[in-house]
C-alpha positions in Angstrom: 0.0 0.0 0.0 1.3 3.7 -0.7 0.8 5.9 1.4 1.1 9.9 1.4 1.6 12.1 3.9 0.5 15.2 4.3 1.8 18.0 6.8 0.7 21.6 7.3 3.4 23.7 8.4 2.7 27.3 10.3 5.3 28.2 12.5 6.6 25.3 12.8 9.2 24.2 11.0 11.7 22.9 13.9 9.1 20.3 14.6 8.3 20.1 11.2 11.8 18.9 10.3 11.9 16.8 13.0 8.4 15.0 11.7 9.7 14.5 8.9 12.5 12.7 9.8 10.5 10.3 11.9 8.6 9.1 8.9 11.9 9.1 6.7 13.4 7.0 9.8 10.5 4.2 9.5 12.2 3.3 5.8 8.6 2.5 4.6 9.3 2.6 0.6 5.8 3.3 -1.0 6.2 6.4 1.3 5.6 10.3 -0.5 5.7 13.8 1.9 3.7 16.8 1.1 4.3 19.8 3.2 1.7 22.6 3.3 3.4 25.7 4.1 0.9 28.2 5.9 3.4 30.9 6.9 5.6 33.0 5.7 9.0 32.6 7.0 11.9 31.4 5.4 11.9 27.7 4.3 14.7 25.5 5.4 16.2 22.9 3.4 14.2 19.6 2.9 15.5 16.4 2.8 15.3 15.0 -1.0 11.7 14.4 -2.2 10.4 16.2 0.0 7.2 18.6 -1.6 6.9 21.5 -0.7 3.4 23.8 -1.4 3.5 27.2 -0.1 0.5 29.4 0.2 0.3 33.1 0.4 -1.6 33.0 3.4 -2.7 31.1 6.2 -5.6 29.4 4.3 -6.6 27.3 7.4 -5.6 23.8 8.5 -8.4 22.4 6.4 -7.9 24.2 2.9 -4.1 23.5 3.0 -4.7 19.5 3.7 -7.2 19.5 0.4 -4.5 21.0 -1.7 -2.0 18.7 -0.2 -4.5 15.6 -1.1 -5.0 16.9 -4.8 -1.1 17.2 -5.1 -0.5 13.5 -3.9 -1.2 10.0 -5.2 -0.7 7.7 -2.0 -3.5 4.7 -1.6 -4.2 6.1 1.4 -3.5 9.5 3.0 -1.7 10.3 6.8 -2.6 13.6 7.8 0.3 14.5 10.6 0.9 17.2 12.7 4.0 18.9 12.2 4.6 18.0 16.2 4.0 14.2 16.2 6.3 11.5 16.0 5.8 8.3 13.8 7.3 4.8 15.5 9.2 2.8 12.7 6.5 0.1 12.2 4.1 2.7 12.0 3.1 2.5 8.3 3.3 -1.5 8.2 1.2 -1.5 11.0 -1.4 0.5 9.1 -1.0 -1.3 6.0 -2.0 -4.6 7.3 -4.6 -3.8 9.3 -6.1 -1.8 6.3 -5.8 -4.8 4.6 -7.1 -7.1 7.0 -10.4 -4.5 7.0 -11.6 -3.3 4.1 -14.7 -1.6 6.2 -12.3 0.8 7.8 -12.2 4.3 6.2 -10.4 6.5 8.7 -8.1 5.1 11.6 -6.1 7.3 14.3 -3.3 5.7 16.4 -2.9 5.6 20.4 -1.6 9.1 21.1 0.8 10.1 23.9 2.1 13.1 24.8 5.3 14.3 25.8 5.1 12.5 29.4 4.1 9.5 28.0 0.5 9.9 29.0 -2.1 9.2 26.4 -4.0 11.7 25.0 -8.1 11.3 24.9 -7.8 10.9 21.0 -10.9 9.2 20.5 -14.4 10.0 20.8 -18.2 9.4 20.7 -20.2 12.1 18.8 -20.7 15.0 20.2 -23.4 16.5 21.6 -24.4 18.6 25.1 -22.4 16.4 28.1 -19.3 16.2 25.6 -19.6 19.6 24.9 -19.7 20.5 28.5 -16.8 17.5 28.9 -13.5 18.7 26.9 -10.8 16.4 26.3 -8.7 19.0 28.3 -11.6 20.4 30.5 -11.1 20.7 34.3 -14.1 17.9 35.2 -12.2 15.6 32.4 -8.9 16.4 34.3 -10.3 16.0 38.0 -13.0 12.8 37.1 -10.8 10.8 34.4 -11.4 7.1 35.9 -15.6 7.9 35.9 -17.9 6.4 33.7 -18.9 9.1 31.8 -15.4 10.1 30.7 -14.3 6.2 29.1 -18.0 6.4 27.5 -17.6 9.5 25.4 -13.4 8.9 25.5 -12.6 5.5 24.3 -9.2 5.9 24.7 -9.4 6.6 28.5 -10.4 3.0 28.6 -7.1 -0.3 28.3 -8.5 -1.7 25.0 -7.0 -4.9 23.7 -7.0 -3.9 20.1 -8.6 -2.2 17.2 -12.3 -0.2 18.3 -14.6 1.2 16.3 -15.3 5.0 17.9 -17.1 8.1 16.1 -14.3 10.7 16.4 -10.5 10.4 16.0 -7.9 13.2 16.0 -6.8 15.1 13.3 -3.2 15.0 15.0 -2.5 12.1 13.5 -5.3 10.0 11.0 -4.9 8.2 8.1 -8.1 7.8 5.4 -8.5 6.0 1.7 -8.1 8.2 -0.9 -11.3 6.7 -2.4 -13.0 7.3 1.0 -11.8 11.0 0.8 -12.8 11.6 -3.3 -16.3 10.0 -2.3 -16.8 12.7 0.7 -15.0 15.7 -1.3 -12.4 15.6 2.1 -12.3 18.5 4.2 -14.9 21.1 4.8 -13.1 24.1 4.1 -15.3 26.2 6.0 -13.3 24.8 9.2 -10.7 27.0 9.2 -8.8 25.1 12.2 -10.5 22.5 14.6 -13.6 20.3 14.5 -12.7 19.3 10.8 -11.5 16.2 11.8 -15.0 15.4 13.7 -16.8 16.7 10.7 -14.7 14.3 8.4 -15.5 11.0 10.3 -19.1 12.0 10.9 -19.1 12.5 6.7 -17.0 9.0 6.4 -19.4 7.0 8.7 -22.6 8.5 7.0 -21.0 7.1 3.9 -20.9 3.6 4.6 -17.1 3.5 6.2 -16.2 2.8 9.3 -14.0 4.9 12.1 -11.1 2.7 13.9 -8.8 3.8 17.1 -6.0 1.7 16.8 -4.7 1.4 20.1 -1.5 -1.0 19.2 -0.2 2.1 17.0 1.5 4.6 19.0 2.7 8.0 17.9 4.3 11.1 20.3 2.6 14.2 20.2 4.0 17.7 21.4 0.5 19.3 22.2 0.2 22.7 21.1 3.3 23.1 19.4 1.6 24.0 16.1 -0.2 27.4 17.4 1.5 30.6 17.2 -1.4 32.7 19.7 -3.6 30.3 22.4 -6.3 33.3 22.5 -6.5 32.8 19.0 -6.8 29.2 18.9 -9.5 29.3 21.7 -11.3 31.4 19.7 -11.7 29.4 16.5 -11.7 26.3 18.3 -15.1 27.6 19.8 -16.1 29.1 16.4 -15.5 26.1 14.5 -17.5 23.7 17.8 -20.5 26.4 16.8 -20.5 26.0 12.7 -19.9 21.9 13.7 -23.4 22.1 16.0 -25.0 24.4 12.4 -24.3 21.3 10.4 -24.8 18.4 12.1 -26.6 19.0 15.3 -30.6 19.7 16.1 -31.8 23.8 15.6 -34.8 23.5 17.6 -38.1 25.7 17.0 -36.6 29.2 15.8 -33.3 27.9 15.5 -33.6 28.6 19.9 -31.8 25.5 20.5 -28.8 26.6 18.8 -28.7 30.4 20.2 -28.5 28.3 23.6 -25.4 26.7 22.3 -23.9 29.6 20.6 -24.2 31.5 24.3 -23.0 28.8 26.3 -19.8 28.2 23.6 -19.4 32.0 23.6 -19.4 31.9 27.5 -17.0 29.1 27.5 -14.6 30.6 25.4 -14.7 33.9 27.5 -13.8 32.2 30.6 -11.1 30.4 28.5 -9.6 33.5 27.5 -10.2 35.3 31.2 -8.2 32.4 33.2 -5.6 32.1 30.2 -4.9 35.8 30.8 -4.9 35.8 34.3 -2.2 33.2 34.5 0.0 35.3 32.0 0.0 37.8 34.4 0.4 35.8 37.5 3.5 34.2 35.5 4.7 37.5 34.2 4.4 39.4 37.7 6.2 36.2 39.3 9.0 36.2 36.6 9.7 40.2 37.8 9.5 39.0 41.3 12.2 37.0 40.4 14.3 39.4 38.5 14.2 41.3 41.2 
């Protein structure tokens, strides 16, 4: 099986290189690399066969991954983020169990982070107790053992082998190419976040099925890939808004969904308010230090 991979690249590109030499480390030959460049900073040198696409802009995380499928030829297609790290059996492992399953359309791997913890990378549907239940939010950090948490996180839970779930992460997911020509891939109207919800929710409506692979691990440096967290809280709400518009129930008047735009407004608010009041904490305690 060949198999593309696909990386989008904005500020980045110390952990972009370093990706990138992961999946050349693996030795996998029916391997190709796109990189999506986002940003405009100078481009370091690439290792030989290497592609590089470059965009004027920051076109989002979901625009840049289409061009990077239309540019590439793979069987199936790896979408990577610049701060993950491939294990060397990574693409054989993928390849066989693809093969052994033709139902599967999209698969994600185990994901740990820098610790060695894993990371809640996948999910049930969403709807109002997972929206209230983040992967990162304070209840999912203090209650991570209850029952609600390992229903809506599969991964939470010591699975023996491959699961079928809703929802893996766009960190690291591979799809069929036929799978993502049948679907038209990405919505482009996600400009970062949720796209990778909105893509297996597409994939399972058409007759494919959504695998965590458990026995697949691959490292990810959380966060590494955004320049400004305010920012990033901001479109990750946005985007959790126009995912609910598509897919989830309006009610009379559309009032059901001016409930969830308020309580996603409110909940990025409060985001932003305790992000910025542990900047300042952190910046008043690095002065107190100083002096």
């Amino acid at each position: 099986m060949r198999f593309s991979v696909i990386i989008v690249n904005y500020a980045s590109w110390p952990y972009t290189l370093r990706c990138v030499e992961a999946l050349l480390t693996t030795g996998y030959e029916g391997l190709e690399i796109t990189i999506v460049d986002n940003d405009r900073k100078p481009v370091p040198d690439l290792p030989p066969g290497v592609r590089l696409i470059r965009n004027e802009d920051n076109v989002g995380f979901a625009r840049a991954h289409n061009r990077g499928i239309r540019a590439s030829g793979g069987d199936c297609v790896v979408f990577a983020n610049p701060d993950t790290l491939v294990g060397r059996d990574f693409f054989e492992n993928l390849a066989n169990f693809f093969g052994e399953h033709p139902d599967a359309g999209i698969v994600g791997p185990r994901i740990l982070d820098d610790s060695g913890a894993v990371q809640l990378s996948a999910r049930k549907e969403i709807g109002f107790i997972s929206g209230l239940l983040g992967r990162t939010s304070l209840l999912t950090r203090l209650f991570p053992d209850s029952v609600v948490v390992r229903r809506l996180f599969p991964a939470s839970e010591r699975l023996d082998g491959p699961t079928i779930v809703d929802w893996v992460s766009g960190a690291c997911m591979a799809a069929r190419r036929d799978l993502l020509e049948k679907i038209e891939a990405f919505d482009e109207r996600f400009f970062m976040y949720f796209e990778d919800a909105d893509l297996c929710r597409r994939a399972r409506e058409g007759g494919r099925l959504v695998y965590y692979l458990p026995g697949v691990e691959v490292v990810h440096h959380t966060g590494k890939s955004s320049r400004s967290k305010p920012l990033s809280t901001w479109r990750l709400h946005k985007s959790a808004f126009l995912y609910h518009r598509k897919h989830g129930p309006h009610g009379p008047l559309g009032v059901y969904s001016l409930v969830v735009l308020i309580g996603l407004t409110a909940r990025a608010l409060a985001k932003l308010a305790v992000s910025q009041a542990f900047a300042i904490r952190h910046r008043d305690s690095a002065k107190g230090g100083k002096g």
